[in-house]
C-alpha positions, -999 to +999 in steps of 0.1 A: -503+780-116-519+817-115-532+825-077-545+857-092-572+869-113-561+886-145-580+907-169-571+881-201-597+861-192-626+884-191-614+901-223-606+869-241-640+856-238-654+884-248-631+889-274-638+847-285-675+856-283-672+889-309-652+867-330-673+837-331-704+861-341-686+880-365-672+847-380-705+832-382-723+862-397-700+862-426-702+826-431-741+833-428-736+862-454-717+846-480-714+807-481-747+806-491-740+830-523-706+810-531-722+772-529-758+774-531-759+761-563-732+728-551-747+699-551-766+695-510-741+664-498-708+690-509-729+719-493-726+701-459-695+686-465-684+724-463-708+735-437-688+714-418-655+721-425-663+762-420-681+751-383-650+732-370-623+755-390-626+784-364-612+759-332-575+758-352-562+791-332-582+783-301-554+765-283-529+793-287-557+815-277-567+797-249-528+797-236-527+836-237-558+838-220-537+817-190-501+828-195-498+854-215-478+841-238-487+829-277-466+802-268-472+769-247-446+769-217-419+751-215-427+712-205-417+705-168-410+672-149-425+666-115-392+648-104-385+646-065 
């Protein structure tokens, strides 16, 4: 467990906020252009889709944000 503070968490936040706006800009930009014309129940079937796609690297994010590493640590038993 950390007992200090480190300067991942500041800068991932940051860095998960820029992301999410730049993410959503673009999607803002360009979705519209691309499926417009799609029929309105396929439109939000998409919509969807692109406003849950961006959490599939958030765990590994989150985990650097706490450890430093990409990677989850190893699992550990609590034996006595």
């Amino acid at each position: 467990m950390r007992e200090t503070p480190t300067w991942r968490i500041p800068v991932g936040i940051l860095g998960l906020f820029a992301a999410l706006i730049v993410y959503g800009v673009v999607i803002a930009r360009y979705a519209p252009d691309i499926i417009g014309d799609w029929p309105t129940l396929v439109q939000t079937i998409v919509y969807l889709v692109l406003g849950v796609i961006w959490l599939l690297p958030l765990r590994r994010f989150l985990i650097w944000m706490e450890t430093g590493s990409w990677s989850p640590p190893p699992a550990t038993t609590d034996e006595d």
